[in-house]
Predicted model as a PDB file, atoms N, CA, C, CB and O in Angstrom, pLDDT in the B-factor column:
MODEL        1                                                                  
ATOM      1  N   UNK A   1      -1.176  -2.225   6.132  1.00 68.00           N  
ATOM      2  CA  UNK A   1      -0.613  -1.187   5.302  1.00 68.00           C  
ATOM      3  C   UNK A   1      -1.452   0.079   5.325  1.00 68.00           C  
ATOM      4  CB  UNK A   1      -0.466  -1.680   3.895  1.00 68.00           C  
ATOM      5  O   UNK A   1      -1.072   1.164   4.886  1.00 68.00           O  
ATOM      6  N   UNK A   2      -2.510  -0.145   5.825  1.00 67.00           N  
ATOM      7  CA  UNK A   2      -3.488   0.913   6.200  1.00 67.00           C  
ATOM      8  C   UNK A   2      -3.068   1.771   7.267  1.00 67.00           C  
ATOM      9  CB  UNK A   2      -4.742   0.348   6.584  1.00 67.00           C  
ATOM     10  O   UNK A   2      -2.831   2.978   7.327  1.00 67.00           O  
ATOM     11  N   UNK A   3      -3.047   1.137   7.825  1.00 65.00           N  
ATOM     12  CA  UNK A   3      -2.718   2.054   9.849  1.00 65.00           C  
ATOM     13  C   UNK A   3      -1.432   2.285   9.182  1.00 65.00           C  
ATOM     14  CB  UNK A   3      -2.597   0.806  12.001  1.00 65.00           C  
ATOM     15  O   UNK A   3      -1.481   3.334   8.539  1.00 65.00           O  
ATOM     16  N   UNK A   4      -0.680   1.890   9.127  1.00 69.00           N  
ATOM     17  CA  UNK A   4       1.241   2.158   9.009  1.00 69.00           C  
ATOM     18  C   UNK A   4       1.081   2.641   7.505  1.00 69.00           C  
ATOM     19  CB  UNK A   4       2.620   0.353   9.190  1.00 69.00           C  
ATOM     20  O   UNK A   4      -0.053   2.738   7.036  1.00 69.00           O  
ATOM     21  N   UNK A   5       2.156   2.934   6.770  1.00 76.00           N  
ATOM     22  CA  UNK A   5       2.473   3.134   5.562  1.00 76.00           C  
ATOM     23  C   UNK A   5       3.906   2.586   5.311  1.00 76.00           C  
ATOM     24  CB  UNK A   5       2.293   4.507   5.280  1.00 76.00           C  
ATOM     25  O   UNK A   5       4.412   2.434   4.199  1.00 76.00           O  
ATOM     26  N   UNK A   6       4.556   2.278   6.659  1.00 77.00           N  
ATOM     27  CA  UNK A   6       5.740   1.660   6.231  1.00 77.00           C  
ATOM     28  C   UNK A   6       6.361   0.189   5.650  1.00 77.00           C  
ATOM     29  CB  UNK A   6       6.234   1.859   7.094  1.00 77.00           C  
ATOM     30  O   UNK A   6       7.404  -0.231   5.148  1.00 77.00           O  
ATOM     31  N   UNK A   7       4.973  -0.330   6.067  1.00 82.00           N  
ATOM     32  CA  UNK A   7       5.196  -1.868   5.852  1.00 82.00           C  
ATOM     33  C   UNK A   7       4.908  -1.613   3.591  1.00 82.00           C  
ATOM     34  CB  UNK A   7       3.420  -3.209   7.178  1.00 82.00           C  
ATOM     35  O   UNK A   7       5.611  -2.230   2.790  1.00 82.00           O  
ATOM     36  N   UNK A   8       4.018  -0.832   3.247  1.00 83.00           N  
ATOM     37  CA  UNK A   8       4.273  -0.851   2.097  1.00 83.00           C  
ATOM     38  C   UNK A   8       5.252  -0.266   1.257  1.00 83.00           C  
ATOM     39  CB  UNK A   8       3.487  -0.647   1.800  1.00 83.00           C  
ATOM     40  O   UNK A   8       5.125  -0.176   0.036  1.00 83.00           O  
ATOM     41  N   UNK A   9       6.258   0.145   1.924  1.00 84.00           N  
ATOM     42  CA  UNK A   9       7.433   0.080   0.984  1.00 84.00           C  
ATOM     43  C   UNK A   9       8.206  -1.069   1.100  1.00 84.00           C  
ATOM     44  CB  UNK A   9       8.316   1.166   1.144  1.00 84.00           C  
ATOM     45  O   UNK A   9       9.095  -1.082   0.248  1.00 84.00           O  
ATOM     46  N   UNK A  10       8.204  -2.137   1.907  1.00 90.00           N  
ATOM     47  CA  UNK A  10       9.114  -3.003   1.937  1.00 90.00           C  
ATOM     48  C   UNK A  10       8.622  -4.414   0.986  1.00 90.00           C  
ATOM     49  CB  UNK A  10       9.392  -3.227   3.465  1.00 90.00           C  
ATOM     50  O   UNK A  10       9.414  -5.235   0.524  1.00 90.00           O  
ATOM     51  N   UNK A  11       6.849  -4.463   0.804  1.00 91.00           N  
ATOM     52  CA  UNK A  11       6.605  -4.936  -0.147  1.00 91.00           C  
ATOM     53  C   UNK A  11       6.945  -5.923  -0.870  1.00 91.00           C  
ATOM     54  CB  UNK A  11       6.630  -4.380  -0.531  1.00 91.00           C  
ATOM     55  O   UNK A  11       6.385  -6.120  -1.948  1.00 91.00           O  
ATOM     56  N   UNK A  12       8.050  -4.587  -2.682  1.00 92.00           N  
ATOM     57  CA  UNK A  12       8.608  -5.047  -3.346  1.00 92.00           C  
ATOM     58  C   UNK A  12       9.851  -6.258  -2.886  1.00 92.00           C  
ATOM     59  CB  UNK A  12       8.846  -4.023  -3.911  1.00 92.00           C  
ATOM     60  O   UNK A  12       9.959  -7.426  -3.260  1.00 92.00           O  
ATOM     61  N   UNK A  13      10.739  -5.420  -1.894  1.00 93.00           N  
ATOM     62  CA  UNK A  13      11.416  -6.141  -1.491  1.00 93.00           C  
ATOM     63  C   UNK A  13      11.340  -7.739  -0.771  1.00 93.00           C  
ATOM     64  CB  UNK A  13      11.769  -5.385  -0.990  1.00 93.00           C  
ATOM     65  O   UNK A  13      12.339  -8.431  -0.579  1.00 93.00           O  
ATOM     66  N   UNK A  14       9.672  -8.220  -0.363  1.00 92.00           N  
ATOM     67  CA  UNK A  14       9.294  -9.264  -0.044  1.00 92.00           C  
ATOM     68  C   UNK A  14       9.173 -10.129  -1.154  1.00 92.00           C  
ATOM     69  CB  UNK A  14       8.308  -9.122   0.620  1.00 92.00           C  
ATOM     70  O   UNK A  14       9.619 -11.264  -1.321  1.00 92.00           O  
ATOM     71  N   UNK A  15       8.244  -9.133  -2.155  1.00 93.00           N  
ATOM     72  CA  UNK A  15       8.240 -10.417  -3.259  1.00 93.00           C  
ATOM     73  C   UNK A  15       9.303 -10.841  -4.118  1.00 93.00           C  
ATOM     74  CB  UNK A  15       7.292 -10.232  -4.219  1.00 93.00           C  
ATOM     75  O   UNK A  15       9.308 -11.896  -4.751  1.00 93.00           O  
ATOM     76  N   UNK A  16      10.417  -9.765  -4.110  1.00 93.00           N  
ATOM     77  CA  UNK A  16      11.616 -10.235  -4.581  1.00 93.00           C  
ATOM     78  C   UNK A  16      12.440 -11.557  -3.809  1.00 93.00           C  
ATOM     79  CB  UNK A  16      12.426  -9.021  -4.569  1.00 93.00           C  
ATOM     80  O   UNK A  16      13.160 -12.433  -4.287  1.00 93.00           O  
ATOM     81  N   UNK A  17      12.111 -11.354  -2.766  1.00 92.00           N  
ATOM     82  CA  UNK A  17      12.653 -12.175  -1.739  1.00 92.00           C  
ATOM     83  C   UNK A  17      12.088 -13.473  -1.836  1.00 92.00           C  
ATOM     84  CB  UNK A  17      12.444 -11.632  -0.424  1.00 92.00           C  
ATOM     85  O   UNK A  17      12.839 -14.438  -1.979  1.00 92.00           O  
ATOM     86  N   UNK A  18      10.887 -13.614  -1.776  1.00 90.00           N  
ATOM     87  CA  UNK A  18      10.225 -14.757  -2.283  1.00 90.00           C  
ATOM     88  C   UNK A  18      10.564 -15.358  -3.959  1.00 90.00           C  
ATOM     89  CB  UNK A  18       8.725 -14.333  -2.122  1.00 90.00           C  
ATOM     90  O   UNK A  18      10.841 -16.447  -4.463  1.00 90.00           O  
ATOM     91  N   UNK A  19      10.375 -14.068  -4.398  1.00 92.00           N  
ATOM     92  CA  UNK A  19      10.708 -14.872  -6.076  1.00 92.00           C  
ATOM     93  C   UNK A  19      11.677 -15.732  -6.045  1.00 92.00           C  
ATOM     94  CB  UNK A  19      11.230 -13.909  -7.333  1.00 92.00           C  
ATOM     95  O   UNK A  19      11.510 -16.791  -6.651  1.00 92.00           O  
ATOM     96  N   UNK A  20      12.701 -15.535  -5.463  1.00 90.00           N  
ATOM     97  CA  UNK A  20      14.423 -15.542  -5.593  1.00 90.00           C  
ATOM     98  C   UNK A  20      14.630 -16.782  -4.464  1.00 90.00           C  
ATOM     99  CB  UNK A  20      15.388 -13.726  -5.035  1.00 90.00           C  
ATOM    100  O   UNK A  20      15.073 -17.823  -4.948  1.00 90.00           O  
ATOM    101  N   UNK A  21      14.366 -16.786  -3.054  1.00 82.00           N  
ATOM    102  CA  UNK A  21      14.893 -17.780  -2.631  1.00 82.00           C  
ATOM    103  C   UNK A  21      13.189 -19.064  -2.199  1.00 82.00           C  
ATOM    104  CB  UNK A  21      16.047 -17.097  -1.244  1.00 82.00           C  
ATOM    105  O   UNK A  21      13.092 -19.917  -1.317  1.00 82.00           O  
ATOM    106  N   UNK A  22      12.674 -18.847  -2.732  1.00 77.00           N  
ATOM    107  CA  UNK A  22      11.414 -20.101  -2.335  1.00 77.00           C  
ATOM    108  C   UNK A  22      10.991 -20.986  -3.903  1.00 77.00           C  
ATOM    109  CB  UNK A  22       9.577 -19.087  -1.601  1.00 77.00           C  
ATOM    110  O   UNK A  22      11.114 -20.740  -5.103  1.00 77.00           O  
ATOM    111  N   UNK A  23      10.498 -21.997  -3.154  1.00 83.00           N  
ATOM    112  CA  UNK A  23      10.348 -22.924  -4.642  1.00 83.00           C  
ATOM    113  C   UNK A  23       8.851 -22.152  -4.646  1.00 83.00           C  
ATOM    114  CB  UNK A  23      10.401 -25.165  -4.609  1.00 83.00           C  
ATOM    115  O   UNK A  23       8.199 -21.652  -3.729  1.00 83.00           O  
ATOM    116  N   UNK A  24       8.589 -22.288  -6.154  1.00 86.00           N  
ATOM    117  CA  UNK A  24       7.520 -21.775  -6.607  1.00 86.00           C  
ATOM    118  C   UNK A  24       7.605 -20.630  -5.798  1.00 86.00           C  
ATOM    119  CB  UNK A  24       6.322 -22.584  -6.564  1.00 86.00           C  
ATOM    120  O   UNK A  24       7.094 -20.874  -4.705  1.00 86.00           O  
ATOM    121  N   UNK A  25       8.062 -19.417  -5.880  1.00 88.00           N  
ATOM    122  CA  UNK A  25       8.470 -18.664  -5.539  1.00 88.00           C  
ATOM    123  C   UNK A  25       8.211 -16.854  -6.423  1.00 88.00           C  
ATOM    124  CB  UNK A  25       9.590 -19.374  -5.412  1.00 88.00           C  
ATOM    125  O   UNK A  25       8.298 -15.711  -5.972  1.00 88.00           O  
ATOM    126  N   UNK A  26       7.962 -17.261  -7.458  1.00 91.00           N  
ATOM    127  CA  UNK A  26       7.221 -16.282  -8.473  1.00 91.00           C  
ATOM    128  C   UNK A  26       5.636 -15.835  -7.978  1.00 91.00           C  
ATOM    129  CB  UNK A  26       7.111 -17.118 -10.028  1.00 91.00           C  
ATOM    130  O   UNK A  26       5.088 -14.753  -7.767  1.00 91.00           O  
ATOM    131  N   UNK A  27       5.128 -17.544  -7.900  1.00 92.00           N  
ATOM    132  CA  UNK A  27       3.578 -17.520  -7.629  1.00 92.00           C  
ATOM    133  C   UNK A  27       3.081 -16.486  -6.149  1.00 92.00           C  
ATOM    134  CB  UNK A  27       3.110 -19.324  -7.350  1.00 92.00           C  
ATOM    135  O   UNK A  27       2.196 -15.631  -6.144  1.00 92.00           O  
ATOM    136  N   UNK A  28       3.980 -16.910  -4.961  1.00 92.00           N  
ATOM    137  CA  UNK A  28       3.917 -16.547  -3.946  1.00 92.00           C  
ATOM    138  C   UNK A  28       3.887 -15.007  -3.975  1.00 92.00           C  
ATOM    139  CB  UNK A  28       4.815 -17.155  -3.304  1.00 92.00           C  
ATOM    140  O   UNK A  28       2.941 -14.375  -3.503  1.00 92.00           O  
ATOM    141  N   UNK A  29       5.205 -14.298  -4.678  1.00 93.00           N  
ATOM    142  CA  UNK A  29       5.324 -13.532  -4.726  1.00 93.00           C  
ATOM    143  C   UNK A  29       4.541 -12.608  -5.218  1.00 93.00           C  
ATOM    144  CB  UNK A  29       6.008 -13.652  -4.902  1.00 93.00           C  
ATOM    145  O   UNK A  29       4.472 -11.522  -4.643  1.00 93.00           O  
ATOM    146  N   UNK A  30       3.610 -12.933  -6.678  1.00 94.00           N  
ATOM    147  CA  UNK A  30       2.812 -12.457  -7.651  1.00 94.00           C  
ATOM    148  C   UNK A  30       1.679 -12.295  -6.623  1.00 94.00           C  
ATOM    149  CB  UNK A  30       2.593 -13.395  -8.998  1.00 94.00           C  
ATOM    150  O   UNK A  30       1.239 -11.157  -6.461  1.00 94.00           O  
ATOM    151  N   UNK A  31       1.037 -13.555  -5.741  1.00 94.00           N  
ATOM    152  CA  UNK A  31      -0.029 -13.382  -5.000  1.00 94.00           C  
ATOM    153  C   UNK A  31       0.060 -12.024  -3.933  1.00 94.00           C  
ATOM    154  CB  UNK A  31      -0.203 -14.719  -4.303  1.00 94.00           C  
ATOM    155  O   UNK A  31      -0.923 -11.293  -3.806  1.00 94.00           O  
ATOM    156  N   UNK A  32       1.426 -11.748  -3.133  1.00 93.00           N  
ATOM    157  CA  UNK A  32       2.172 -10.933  -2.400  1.00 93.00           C  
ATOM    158  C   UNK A  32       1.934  -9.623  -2.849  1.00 93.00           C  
ATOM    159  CB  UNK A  32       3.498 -11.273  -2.424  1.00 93.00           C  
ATOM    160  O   UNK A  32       1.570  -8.854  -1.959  1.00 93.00           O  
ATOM    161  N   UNK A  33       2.050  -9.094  -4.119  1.00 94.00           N  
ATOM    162  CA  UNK A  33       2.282  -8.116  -4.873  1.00 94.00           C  
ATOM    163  C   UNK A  33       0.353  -7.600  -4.924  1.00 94.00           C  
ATOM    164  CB  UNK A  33       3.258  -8.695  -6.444  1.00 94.00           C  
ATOM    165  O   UNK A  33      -0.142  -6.555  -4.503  1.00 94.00           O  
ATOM    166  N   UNK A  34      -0.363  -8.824  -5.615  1.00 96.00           N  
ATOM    167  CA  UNK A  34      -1.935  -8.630  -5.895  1.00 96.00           C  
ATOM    168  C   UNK A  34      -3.054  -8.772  -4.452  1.00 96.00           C  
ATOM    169  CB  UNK A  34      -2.364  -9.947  -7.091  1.00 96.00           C  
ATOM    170  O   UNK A  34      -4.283  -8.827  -4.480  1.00 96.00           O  
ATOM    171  N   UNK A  35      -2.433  -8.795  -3.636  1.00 94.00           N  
ATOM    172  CA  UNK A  35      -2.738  -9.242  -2.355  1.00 94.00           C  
ATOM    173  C   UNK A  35      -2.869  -7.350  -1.424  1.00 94.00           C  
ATOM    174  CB  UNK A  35      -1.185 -10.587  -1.759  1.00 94.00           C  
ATOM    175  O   UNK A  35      -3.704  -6.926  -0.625  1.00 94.00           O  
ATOM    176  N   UNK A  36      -1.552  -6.641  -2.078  1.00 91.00           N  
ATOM    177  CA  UNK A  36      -0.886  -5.835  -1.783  1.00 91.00           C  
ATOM    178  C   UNK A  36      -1.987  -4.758  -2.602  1.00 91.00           C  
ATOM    179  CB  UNK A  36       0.656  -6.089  -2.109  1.00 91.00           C  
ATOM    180  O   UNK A  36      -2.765  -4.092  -1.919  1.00 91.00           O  
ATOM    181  N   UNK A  37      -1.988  -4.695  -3.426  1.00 92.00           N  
ATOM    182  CA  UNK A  37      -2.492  -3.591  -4.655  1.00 92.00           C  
ATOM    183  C   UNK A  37      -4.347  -4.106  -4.727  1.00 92.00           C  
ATOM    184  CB  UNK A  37      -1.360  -3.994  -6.659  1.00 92.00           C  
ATOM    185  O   UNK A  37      -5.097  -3.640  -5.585  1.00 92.00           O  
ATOM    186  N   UNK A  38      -4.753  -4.990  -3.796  1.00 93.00           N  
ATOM    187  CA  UNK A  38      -5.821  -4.752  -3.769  1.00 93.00           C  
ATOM    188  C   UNK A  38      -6.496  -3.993  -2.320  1.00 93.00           C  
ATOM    189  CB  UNK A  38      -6.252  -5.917  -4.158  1.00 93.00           C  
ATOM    190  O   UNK A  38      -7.689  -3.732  -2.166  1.00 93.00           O  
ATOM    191  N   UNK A  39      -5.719  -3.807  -1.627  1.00 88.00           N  
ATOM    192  CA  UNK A  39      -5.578  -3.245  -0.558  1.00 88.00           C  
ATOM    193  C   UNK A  39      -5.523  -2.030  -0.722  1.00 88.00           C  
ATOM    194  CB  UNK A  39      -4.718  -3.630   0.055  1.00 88.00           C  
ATOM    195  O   UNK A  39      -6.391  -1.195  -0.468  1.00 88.00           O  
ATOM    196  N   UNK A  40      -4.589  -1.898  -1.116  1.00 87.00           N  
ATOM    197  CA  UNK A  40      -3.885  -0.308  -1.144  1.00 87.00           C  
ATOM    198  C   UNK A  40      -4.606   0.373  -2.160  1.00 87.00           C  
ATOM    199  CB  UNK A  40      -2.165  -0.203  -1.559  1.00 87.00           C  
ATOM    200  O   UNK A  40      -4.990   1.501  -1.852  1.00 87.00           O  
ATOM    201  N   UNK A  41      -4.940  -0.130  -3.541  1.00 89.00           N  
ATOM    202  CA  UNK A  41      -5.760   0.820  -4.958  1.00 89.00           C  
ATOM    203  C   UNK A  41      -7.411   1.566  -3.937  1.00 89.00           C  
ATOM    204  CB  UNK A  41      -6.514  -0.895  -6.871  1.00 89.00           C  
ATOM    205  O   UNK A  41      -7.778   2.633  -3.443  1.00 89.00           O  
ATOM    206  N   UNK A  42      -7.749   0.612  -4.056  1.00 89.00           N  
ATOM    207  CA  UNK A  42      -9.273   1.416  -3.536  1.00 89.00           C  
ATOM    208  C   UNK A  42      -8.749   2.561  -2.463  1.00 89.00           C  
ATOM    209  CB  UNK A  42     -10.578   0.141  -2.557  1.00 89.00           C  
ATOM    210  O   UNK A  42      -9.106   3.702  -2.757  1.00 89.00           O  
ATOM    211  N   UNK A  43      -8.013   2.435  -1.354  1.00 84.00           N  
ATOM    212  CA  UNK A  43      -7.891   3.370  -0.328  1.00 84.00           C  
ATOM    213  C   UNK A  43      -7.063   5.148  -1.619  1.00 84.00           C  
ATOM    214  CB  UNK A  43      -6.502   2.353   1.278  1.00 84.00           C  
ATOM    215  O   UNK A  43      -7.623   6.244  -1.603  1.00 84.00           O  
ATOM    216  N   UNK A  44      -6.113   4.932  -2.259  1.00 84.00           N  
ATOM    217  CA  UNK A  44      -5.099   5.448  -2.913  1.00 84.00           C  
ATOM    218  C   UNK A  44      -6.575   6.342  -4.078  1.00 84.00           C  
ATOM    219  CB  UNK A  44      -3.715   4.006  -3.626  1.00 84.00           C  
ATOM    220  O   UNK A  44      -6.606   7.557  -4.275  1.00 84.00           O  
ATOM    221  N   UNK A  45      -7.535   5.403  -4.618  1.00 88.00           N  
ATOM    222  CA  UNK A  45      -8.610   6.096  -5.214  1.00 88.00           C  
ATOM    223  C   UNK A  45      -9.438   6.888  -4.394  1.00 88.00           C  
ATOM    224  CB  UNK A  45      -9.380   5.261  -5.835  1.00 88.00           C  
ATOM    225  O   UNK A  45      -9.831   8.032  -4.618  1.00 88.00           O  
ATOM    226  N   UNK A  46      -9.663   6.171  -3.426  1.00 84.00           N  
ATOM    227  CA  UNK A  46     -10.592   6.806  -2.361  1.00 84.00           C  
ATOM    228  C   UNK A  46      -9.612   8.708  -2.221  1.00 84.00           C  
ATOM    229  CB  UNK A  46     -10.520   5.454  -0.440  1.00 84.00           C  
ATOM    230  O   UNK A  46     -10.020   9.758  -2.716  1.00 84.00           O  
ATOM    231  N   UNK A  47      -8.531   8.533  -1.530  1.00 79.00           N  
ATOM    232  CA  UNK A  47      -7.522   9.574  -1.563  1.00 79.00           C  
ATOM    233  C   UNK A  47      -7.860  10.939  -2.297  1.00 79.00           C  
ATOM    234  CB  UNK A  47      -6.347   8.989  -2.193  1.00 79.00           C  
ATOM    235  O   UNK A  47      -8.234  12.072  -1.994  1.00 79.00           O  
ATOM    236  N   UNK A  48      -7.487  10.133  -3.547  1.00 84.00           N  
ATOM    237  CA  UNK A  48      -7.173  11.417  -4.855  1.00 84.00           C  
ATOM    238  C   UNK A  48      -8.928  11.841  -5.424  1.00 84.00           C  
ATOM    239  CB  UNK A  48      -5.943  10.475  -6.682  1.00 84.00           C  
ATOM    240  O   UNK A  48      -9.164  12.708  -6.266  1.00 84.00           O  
ATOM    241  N   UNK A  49      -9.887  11.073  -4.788  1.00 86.00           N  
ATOM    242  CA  UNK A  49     -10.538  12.383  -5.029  1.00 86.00           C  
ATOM    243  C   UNK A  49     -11.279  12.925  -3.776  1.00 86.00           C  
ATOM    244  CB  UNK A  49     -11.539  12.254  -6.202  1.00 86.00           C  
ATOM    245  O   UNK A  49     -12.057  13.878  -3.828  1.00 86.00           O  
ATOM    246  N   UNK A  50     -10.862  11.996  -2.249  1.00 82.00           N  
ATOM    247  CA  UNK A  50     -11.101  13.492  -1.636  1.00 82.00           C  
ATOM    248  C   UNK A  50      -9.950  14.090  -1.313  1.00 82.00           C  
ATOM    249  CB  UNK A  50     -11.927  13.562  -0.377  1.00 82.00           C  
ATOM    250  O   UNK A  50     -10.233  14.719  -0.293  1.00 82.00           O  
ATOM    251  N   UNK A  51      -8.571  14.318  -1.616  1.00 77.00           N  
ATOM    252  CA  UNK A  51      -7.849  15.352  -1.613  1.00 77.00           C  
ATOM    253  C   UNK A  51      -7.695  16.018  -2.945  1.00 77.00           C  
ATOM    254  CB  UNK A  51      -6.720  15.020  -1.079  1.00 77.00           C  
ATOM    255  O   UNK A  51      -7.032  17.055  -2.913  1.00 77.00           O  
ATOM    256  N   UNK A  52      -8.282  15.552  -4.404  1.00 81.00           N  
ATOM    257  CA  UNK A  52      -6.851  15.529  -5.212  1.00 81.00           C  
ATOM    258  C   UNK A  52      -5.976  15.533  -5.601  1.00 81.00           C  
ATOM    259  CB  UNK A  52      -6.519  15.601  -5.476  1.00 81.00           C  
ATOM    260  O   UNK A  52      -5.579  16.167  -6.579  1.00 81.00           O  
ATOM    261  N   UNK A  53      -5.261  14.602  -4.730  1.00 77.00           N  
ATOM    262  CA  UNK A  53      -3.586  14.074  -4.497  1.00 77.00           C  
ATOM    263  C   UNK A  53      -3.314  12.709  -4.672  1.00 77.00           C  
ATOM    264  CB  UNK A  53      -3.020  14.304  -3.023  1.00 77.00           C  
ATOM    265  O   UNK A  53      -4.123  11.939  -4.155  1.00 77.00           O  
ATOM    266  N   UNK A  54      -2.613  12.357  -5.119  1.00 77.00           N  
ATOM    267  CA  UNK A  54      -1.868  11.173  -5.163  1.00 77.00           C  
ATOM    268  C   UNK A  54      -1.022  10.431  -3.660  1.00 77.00           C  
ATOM    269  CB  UNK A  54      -0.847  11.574  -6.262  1.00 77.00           C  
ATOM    270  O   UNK A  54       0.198  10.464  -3.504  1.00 77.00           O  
ATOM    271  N   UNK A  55      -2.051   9.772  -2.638  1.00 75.00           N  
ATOM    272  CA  UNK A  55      -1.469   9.746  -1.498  1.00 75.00           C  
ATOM    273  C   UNK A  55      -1.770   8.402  -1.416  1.00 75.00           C  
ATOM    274  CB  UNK A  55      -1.867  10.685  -0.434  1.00 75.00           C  
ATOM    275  O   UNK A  55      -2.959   8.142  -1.604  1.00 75.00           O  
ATOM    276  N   UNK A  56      -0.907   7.311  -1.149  1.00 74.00           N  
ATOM    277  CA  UNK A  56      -2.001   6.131  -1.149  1.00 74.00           C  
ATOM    278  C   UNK A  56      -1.734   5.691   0.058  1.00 74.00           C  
ATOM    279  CB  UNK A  56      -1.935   4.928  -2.265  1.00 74.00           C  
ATOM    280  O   UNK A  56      -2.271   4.637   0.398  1.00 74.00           O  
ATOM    281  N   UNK A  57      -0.851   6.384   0.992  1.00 75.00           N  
ATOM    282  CA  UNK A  57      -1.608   5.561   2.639  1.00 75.00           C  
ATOM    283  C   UNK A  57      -0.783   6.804   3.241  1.00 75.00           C  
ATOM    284  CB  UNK A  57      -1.001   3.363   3.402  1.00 75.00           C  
ATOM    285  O   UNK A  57       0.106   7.456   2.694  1.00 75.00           O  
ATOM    286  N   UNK A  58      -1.356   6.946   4.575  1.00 67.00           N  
ATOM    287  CA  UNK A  58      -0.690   8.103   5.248  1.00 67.00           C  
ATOM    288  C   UNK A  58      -0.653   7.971   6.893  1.00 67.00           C  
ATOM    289  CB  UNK A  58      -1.493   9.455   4.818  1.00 67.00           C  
ATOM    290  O   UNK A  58      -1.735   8.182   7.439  1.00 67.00           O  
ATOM    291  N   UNK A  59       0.149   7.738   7.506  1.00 57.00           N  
ATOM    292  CA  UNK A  59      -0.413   7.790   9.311  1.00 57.00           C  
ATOM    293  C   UNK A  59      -0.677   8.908   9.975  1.00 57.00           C  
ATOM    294  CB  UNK A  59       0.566   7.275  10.336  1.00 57.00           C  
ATOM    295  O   UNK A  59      -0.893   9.131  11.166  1.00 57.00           O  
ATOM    296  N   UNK A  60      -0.623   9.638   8.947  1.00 62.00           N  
ATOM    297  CA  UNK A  60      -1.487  11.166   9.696  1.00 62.00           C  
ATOM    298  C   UNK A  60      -2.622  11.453   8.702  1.00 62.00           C  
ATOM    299  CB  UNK A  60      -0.355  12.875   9.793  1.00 62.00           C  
ATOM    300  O   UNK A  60      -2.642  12.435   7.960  1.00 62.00           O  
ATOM    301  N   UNK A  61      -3.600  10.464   8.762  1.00 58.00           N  
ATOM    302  CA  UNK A  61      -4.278  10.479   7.579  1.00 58.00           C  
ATOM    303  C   UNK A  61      -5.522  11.464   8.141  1.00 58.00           C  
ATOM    304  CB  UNK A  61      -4.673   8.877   6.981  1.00 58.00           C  
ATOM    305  O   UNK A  61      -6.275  12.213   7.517  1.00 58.00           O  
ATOM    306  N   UNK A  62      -5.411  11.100   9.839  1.00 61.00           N  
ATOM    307  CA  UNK A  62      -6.826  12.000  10.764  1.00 61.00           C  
ATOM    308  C   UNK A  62      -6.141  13.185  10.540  1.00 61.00           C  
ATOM    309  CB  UNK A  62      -7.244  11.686  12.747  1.00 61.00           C  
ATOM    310  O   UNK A  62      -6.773  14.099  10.010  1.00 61.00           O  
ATOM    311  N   UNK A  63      -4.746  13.392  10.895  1.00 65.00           N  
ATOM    312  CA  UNK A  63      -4.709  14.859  11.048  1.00 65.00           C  
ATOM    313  C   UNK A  63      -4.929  15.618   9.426  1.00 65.00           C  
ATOM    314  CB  UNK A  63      -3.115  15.265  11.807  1.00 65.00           C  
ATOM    315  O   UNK A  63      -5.421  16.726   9.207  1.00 65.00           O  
ATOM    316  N   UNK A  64      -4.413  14.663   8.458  1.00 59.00           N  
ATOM    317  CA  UNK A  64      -5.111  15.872   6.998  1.00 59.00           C  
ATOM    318  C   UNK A  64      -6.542  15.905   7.162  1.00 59.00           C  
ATOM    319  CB  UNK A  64      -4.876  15.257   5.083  1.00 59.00           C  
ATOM    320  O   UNK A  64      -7.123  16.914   6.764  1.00 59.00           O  
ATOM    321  N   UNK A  65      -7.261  14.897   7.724  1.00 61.00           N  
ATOM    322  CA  UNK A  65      -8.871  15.300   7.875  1.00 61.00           C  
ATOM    323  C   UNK A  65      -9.046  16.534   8.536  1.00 61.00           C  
ATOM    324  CB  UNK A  65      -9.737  14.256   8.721  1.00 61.00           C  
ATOM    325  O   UNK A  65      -9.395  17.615   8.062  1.00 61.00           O  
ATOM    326  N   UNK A  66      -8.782  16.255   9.595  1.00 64.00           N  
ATOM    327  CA  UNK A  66      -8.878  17.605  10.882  1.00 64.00           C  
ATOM    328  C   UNK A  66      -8.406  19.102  10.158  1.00 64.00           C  
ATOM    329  CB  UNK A  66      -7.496  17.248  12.461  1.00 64.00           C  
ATOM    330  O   UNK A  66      -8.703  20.240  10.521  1.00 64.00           O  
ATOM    331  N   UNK A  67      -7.433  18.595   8.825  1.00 64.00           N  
ATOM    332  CA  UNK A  67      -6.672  20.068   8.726  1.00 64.00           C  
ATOM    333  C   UNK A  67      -7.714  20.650   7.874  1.00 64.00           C  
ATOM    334  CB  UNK A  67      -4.978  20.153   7.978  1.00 64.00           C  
ATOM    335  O   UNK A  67      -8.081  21.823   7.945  1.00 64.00           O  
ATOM    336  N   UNK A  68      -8.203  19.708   7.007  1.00 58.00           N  
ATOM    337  CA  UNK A  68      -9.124  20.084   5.919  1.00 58.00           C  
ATOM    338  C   UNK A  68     -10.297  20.806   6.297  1.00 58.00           C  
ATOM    339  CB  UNK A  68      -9.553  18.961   5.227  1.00 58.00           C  
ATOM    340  O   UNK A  68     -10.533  21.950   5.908  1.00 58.00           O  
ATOM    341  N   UNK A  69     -11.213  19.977   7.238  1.00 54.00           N  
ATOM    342  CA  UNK A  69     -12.345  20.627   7.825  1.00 54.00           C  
ATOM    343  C   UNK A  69     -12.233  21.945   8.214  1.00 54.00           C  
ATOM    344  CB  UNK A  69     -12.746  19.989   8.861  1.00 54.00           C  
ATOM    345  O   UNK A  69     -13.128  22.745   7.939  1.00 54.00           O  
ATOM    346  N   UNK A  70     -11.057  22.331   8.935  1.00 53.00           N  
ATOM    347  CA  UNK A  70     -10.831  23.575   9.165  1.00 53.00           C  
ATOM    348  C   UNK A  70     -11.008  25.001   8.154  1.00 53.00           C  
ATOM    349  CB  UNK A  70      -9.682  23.401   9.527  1.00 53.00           C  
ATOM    350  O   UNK A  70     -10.724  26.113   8.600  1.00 53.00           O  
TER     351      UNK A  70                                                      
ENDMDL                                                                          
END                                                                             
């Protein structure tokens, strides 16, 4: 979810997917979700204070570096 940003929008839609059709299927999902948001929070903090923005993953994350330095 780092390199890509697309796999974290589909996410929610996994752990719903899990909630809904797997036995014990909440748990999986809950792990899915905290599995997810421990990943993504530190990078998303890291972010907002060296941009001060609210960005929590980006695949042009070199090119806002490159733009910034400039």
């Amino acid at each position: 979810m780092l390199t890509r940003e697309t796999p974290l929008y589909f996410v929610p839609f996994a752990a719903f997917w899990l909630a809904w059709r797997r036995p014990r299927g909440s748990i999986k999902a809950a792990s899915l979700l905290a599995a997810s948001l421990l990943v993504v929070v530190p990078w998303t903090v890291r972010n907002y204070v060296a941009f001060g923005a609210f960005v929590p993953v980006s695949t042009a994350g070199a090119l806002n570096l490159w733009q910034e330095t400039r």
